[in-house]
Backbone bond lengths (Angstrom), bond angles and torsions (degrees), N, CA, C in turn:
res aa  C-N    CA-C-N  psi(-1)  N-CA   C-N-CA  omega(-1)  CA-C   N-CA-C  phi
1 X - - - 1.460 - - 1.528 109.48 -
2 X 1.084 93.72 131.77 2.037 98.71 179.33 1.644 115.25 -63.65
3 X 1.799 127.66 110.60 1.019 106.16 163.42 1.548 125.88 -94.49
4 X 1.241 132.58 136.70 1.554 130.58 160.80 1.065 122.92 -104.43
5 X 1.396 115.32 134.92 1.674 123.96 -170.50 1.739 95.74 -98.25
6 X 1.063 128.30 139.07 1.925 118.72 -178.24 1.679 75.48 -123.84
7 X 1.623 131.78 145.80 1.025 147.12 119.64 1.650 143.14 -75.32
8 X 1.343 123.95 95.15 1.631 110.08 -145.11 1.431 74.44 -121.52
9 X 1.562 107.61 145.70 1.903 137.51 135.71 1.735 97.59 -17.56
10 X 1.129 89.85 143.30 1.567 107.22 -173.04 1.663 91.14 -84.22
11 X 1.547 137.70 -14.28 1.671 130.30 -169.00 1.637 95.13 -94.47
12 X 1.690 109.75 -15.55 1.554 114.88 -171.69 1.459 106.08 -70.20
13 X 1.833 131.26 83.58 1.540 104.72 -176.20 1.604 85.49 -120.70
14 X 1.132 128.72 44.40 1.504 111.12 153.12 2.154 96.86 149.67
15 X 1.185 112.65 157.49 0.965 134.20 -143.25 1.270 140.91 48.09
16 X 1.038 129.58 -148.22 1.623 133.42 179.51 1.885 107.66 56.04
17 X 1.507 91.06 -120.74 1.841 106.72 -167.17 1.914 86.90 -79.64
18 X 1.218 146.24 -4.22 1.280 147.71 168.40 1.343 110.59 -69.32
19 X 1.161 106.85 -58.33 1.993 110.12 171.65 1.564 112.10 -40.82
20 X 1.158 122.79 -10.58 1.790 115.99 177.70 1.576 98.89 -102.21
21 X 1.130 133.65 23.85 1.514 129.48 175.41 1.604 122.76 -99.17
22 X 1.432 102.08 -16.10 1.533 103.34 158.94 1.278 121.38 -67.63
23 X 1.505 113.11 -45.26 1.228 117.19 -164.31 1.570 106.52 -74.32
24 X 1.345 116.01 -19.75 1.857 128.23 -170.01 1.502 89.40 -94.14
25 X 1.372 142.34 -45.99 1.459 118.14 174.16 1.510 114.40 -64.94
26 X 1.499 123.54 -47.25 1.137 119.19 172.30 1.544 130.06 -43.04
27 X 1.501 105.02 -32.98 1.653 96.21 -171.09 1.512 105.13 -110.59
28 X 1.811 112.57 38.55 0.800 104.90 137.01 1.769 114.84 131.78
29 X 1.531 102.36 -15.10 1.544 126.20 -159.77 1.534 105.30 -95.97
30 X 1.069 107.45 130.22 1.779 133.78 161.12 1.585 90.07 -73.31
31 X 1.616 86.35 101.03 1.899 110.38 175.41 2.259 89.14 -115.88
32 X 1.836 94.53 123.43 1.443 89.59 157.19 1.428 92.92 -133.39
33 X 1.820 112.32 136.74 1.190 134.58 160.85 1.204 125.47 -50.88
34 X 1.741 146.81 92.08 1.457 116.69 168.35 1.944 99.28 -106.41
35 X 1.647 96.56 141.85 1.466 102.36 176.19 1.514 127.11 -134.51
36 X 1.390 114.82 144.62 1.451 129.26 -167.73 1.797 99.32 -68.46
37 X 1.161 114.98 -168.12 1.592 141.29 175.37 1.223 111.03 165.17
38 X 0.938 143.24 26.84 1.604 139.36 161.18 1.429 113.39 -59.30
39 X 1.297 130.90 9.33 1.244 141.74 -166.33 1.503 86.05 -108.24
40 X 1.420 129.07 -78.45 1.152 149.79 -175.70 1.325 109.91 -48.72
41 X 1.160 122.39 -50.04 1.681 139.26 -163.95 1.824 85.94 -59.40
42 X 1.697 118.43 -62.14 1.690 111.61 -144.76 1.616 90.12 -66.44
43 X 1.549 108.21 -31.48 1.722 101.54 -170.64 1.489 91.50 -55.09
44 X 1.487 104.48 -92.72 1.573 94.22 -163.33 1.537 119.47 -25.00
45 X 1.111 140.19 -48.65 1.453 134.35 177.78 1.664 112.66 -28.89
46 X 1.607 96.90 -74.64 1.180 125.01 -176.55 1.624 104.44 -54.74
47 X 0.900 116.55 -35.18 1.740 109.20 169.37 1.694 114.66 -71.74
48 X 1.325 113.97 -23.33 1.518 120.32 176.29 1.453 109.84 -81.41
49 X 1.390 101.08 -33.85 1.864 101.07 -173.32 1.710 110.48 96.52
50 X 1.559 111.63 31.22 0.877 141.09 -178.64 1.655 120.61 -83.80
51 X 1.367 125.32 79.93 1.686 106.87 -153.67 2.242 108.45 -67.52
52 X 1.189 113.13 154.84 1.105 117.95 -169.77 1.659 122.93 -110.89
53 X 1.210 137.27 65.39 1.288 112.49 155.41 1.120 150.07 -139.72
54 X 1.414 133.67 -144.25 1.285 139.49 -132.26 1.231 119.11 -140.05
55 X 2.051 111.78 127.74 1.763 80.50 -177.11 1.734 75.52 -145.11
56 X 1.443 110.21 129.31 1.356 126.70 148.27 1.770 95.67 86.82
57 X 1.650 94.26 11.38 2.199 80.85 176.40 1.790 83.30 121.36
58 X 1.470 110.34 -26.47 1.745 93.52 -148.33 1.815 90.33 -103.79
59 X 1.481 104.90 164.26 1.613 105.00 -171.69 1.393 88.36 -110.22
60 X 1.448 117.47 123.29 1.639 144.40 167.42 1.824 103.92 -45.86
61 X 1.208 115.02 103.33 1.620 104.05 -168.38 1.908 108.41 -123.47
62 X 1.277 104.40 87.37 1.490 117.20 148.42 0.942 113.03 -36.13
63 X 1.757 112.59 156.36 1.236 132.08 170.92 1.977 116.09 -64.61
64 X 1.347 100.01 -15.66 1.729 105.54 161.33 1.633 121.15 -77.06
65 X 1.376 91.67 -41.90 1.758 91.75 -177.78 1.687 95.38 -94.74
66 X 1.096 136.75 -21.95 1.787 101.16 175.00 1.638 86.96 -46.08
67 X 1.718 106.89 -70.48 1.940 91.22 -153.79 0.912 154.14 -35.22
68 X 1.997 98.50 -31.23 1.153 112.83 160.96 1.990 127.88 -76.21
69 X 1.359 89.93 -10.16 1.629 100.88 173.72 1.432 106.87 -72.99
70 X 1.374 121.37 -42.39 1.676 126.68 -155.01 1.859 86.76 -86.46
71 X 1.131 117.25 -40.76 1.737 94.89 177.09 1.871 116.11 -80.54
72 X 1.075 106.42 -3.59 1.565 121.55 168.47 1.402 117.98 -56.75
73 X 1.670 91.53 -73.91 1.401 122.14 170.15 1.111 126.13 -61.67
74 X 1.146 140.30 -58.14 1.235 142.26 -161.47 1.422 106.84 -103.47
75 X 1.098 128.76 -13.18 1.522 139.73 176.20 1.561 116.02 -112.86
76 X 1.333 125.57 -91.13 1.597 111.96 -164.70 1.574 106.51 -59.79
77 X 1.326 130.29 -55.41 1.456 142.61 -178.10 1.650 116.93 -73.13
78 X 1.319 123.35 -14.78 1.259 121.95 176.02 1.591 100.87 -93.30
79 X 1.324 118.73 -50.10 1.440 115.18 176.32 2.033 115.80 -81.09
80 X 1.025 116.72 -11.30 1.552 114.24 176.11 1.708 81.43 -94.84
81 X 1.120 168.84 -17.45 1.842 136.70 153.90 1.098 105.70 -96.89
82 X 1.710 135.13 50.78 1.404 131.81 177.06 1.822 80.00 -139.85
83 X 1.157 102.02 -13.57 1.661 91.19 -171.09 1.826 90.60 -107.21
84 X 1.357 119.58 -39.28 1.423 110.11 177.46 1.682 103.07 -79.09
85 X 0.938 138.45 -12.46 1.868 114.36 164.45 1.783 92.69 -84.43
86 X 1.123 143.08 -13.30 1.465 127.95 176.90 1.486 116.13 -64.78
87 X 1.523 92.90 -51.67 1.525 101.36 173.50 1.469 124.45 -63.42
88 X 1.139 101.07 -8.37 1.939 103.42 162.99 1.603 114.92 -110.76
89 X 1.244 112.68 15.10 1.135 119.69 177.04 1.507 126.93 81.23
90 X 1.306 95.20 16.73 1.720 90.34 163.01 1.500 129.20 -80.44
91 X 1.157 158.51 171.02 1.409 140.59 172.55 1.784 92.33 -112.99
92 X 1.465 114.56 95.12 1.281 115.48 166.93 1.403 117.05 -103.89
93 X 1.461 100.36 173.29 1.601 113.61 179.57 1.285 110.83 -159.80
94 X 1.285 100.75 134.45 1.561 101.52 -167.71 1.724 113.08 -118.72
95 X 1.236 101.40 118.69 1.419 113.57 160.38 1.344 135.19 -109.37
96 X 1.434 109.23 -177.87 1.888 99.78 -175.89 1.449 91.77 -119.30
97 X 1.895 120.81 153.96 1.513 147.67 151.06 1.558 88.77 0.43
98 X 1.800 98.88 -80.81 1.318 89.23 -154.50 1.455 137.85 -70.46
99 X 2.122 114.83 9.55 1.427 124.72 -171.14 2.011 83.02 -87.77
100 X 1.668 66.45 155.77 2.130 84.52 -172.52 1.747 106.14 101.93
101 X 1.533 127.08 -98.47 1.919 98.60 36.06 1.606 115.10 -114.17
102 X 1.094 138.90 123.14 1.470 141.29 -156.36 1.704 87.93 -66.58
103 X 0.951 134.13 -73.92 1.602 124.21 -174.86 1.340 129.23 -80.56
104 X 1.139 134.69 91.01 1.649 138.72 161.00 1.628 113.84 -66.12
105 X 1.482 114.01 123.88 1.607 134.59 -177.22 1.708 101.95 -115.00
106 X 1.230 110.85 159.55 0.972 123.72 142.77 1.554 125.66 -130.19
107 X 1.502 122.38 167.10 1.554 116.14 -161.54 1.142 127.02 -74.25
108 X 1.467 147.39 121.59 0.975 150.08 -103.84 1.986 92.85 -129.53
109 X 1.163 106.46 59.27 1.578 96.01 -173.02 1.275 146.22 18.40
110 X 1.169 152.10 99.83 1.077 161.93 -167.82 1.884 122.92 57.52
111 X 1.468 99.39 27.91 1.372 122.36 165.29 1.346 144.83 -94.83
112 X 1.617 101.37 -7.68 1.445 134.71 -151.65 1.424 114.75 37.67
113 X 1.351 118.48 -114.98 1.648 105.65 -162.45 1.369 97.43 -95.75
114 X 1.860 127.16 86.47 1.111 144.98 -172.29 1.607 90.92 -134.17
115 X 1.441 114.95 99.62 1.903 105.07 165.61 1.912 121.94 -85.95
116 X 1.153 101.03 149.27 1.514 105.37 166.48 1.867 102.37 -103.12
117 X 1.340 113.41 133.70 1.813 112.26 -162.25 1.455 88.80 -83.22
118 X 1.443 125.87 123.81 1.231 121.77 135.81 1.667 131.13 -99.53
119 X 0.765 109.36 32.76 1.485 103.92 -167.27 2.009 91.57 -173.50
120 X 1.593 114.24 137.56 1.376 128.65 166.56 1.485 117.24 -130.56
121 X 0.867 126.24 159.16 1.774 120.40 -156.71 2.002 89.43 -156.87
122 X 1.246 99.16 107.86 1.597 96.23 -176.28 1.061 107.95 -106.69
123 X 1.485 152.82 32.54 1.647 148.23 155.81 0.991 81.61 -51.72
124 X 1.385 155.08 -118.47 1.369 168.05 -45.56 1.527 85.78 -107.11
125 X 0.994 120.39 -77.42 1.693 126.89 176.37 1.201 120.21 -38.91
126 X 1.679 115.21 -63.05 1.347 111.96 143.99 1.270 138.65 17.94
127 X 1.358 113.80 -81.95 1.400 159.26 -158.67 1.501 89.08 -82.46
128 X 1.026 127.61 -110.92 1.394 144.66 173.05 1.665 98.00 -6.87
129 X 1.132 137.83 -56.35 1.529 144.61 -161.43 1.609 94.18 -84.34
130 X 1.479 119.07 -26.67 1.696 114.13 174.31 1.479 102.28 -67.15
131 X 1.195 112.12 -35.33 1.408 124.86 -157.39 1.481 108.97 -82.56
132 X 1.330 108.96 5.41 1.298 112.26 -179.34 1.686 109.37 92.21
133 X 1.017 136.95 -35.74 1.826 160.12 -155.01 1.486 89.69 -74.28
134 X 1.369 99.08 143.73 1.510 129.05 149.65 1.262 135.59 -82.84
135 X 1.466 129.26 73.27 1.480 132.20 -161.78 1.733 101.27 -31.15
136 X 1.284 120.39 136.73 1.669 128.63 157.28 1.223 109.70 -113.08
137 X 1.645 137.41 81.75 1.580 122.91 176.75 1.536 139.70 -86.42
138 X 0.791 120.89 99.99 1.724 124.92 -165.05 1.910 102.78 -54.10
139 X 1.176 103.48 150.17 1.455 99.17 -172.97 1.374 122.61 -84.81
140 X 1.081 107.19 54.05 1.842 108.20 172.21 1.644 113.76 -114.74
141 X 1.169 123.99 154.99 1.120 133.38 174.03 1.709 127.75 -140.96
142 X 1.561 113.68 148.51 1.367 104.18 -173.23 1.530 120.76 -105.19
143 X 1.744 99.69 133.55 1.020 97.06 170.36 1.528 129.16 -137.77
144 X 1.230 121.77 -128.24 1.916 110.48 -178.54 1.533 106.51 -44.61
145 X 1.245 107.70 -63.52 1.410 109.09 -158.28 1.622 101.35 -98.63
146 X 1.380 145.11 41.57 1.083 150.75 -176.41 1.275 143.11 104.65
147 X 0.885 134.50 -127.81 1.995 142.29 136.53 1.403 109.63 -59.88
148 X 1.509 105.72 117.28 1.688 107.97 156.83 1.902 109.20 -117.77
149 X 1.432 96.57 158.54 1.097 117.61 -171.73 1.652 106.91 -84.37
150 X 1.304 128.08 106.63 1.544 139.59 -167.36 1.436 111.41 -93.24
151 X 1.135 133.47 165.79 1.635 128.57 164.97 1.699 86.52 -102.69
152 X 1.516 83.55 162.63 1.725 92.07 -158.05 1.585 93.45 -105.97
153 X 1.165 129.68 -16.88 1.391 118.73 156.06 1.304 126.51 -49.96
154 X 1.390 111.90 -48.98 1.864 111.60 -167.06 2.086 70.42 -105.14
155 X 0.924 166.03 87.22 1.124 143.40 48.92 1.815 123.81 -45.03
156 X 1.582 96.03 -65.79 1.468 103.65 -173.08 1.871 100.61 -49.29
157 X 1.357 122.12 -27.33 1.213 111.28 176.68 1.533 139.04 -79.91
158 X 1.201 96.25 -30.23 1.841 114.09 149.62 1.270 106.99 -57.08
159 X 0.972 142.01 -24.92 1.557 120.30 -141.75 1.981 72.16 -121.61
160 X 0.825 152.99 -54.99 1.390 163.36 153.04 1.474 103.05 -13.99
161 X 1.297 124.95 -50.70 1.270 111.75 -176.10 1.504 128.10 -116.37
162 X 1.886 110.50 -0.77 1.224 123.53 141.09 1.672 120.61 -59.48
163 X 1.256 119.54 -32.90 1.672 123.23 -165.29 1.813 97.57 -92.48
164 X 1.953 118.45 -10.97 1.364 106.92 -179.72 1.799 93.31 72.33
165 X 0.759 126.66 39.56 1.473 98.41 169.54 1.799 116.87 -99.21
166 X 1.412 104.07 178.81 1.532 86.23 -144.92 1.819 84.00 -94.70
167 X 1.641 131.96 -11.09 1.439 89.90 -169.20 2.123 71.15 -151.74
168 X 1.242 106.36 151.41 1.893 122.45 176.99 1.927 80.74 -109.45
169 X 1.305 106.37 141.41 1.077 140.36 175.33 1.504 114.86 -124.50
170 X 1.342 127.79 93.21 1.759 120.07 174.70 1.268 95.50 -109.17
171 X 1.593 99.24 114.64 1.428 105.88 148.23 1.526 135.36 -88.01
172 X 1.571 109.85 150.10 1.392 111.32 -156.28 1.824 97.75 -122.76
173 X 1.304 105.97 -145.02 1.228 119.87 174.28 1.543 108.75 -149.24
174 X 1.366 124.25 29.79 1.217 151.79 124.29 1.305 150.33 -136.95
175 X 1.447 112.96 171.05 2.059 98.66 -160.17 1.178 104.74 -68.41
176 X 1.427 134.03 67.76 1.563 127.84 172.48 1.653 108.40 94.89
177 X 1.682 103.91 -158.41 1.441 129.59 -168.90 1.559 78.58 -91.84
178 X 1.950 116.05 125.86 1.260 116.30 -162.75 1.748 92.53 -114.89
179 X 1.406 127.20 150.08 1.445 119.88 177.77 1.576 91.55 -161.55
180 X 1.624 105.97 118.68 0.961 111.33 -162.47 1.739 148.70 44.71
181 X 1.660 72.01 45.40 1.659 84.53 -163.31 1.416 149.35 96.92
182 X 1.872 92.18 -23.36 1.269 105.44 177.85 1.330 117.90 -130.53
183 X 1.103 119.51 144.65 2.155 100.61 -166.27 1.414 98.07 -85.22
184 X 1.444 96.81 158.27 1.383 117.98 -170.28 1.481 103.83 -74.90
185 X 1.181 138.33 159.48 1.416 152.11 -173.65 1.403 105.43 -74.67
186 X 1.587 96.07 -75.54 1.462 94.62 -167.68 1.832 103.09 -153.99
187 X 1.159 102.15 146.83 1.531 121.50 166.56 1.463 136.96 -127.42
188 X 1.258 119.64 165.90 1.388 133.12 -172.97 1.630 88.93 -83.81
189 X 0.929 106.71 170.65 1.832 124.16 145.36 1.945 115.48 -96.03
190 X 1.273 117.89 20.77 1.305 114.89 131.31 1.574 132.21 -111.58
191 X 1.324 93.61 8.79 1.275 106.54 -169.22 1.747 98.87 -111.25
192 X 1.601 119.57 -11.45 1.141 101.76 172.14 1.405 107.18 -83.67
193 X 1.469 110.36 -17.50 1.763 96.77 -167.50 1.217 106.91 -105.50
194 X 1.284 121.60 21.06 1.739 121.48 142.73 1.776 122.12 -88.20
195 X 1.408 91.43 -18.78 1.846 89.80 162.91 1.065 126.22 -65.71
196 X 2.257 106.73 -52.52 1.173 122.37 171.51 1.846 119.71 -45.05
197 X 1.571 104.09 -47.73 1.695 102.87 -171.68 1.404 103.90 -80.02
198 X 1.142 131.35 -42.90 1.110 113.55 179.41 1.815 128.28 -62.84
199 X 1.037 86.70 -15.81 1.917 103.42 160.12 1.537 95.47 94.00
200 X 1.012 136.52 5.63 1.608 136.91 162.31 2.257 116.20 -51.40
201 X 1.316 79.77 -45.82 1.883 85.62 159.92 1.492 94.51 -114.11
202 X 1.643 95.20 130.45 1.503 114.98 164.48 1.206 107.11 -148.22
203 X 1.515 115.62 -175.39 1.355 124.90 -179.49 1.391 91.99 64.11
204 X 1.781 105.21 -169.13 1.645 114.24 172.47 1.330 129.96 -43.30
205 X 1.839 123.13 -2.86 1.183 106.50 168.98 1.613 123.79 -107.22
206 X 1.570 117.90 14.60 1.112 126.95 149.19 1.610 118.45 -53.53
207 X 1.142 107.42 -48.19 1.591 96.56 -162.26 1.387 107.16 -87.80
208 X 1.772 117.98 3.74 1.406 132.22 -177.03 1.587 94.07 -79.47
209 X 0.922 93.78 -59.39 1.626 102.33 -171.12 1.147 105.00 -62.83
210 X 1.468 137.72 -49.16 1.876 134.48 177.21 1.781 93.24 -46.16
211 X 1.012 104.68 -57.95 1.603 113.56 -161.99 1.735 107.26 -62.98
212 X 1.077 94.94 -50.26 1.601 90.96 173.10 1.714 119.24 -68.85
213 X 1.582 120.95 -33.76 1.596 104.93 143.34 0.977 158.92 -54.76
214 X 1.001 105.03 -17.32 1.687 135.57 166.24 1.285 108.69 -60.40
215 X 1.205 117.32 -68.10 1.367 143.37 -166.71 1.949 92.22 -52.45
216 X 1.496 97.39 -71.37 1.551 115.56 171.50 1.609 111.18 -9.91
217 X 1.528 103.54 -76.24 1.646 136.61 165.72 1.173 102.26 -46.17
218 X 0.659 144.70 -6.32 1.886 138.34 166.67 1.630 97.84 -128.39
219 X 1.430 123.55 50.03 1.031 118.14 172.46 1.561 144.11 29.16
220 X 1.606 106.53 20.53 1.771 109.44 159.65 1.539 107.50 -104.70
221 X 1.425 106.61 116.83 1.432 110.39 162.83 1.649 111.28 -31.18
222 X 0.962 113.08 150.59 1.588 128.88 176.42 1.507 120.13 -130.26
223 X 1.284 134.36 123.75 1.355 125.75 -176.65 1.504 110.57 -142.00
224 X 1.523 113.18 133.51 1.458 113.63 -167.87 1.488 115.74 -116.75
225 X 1.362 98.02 118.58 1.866 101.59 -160.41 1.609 102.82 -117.18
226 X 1.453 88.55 -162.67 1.579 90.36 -162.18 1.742 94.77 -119.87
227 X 1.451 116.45 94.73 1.496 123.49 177.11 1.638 118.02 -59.45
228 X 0.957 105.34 18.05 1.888 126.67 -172.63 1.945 92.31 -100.96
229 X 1.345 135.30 -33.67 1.126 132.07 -153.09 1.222 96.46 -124.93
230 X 1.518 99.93 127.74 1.851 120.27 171.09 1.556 115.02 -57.86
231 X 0.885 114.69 139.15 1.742 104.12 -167.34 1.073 133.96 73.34
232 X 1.558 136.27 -20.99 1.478 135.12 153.54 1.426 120.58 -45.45
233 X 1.102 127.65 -1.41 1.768 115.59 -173.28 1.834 72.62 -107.56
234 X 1.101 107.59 -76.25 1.465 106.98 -168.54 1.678 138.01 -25.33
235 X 1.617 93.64 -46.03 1.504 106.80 146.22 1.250 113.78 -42.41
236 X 1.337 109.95 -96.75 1.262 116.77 -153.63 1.852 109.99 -45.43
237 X 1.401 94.61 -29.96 2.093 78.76 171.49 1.587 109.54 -76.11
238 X 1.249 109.24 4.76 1.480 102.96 -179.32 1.489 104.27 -97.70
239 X 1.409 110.18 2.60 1.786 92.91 177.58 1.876 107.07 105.13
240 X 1.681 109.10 -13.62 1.626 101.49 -163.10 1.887 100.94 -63.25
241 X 1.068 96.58 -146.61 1.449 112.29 167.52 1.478 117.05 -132.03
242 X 1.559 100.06 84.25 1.732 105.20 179.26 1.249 108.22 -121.37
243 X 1.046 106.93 158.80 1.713 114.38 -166.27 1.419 114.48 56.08
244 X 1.718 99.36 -147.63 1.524 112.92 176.70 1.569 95.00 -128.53
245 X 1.641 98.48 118.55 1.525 111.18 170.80 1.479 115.01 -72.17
246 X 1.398 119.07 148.95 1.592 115.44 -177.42 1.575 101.10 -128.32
247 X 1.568 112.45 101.22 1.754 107.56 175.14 1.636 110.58 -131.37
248 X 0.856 104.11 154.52 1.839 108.99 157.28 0.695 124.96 -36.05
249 X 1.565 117.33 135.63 1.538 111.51 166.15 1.095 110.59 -43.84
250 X 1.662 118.51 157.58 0.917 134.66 167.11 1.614 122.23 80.81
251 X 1.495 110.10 -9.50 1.344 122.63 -167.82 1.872 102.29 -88.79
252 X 1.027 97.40 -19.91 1.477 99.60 176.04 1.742 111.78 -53.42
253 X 1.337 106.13 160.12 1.753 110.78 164.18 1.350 113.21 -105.29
């Protein structure tokens, strides 16, 4: 049975490249949801008086902001896109990293409770996909000292190439890795991290592209689309040419 992992923006809870997910559970595919909120997360902070930052892409996470991350994550934004794929008819359910716990981290040096996933444990998903359900996983994971706060890219990508699934889907809020206007087709995973260093991908699509090599390197194709457009997820499981594909050498035709 075909599994697909889709990674969507934590503001992504229904339309656009989401509207093709009935038709991809229906005909047949082990679809699990993993989703961002870093959008949501700095508001709430910033409404607490919570200061916020940032080092190298990654969010610096105290023992104040995990808490406020784990009711972010796993609460307003894990259950508002378990209720917007319902309303299009998916049967979702949303859990967090650390239930099961499907994702194990460890601490990511000088980040505080920031994990890097080494370890995925899929009963939990499993289960839920027997049950008919669409896994929704919020990006946290457990480790020594409890819940850590994960990036939801190289989550959705662990969990992508522990489950074997056949294709990682990151949706963005543009058509891919863009160069001159037009996104690039397709790449290696040495070829994403000469975009990334040379600073040509920055912002949020650096860590798309790390994450989607990764994924690559553990052998699931990876492809980064634009979750803004009806029919882009659907395409691209159909084989078209959307986004920017991320494979191994040699994986090309």
């Amino acid at each position: 049975m075909r599994t697909v992992v889709v990674k969507v923006g934590g503001a992504s809870v229904a339309g656009g490249a989401l509207e093709d997910l009935p038709g991809v559970v229906s005909g047949g595919a082990r679809v699990a949801v993993v989703h961002g909120g870093g959008r949501q997360l700095t508001r709430m902070l910033d409404s607490l008086g919570v200061p916020t930052s940032f080092r190298e892409g990654l969010r610096v996470t105290d023992e104040r902001t995990l808490e406020v991350a784990e009711m972010v994550f796993a609460g307003s934004v894990n259950k508002q896109l378990a209720r917007g794929l319902l309303a299009l008819g998916v049967p979702a359910a949303g859990v967090s990293g650390t239930d099961g716990p499907v994702l194990r981290v460890e601490p990511v040096p000088g980040l505080g409770r920031v994990g890097r996933v080494v370890a995925v444990e899929t009963r939990l998903l499993e289960t839920l996909w027997g049950g008919g359900f669409v896994p929704v996983v919020a990006p946290l994971g457990l480790g020594p000292r409890g819940a850590y706060n994960v990036n939801a890219d190289d989550a959705a990508a662990a969990l992508a190439v522990a489950l074997g699934a056949g294709e990682l889907l990151l949706l963005t809020d543009v058509d891919g890795l863009l160069r001159d206007g037009e996104p690039v087709p397709a790449l290696t995973p040495a070829e994403c991290e000469r975009y990334v260093s040379s600073g040509v991908a920055s912002g949020g699509m650096a860590p798309k592209l790390r994450a989607a090599a990764e994924a690559a390197r553990g052998g699931v194709p990876a492809r980064i689309i634009n979750g803004g457009r009806r029919g882009a997820l659907a395409g691209a499981l159909a084989g078209g040419q959307v986004g920017t594909l991320v494979r191994q050498e040699g994986a090309f035709a």
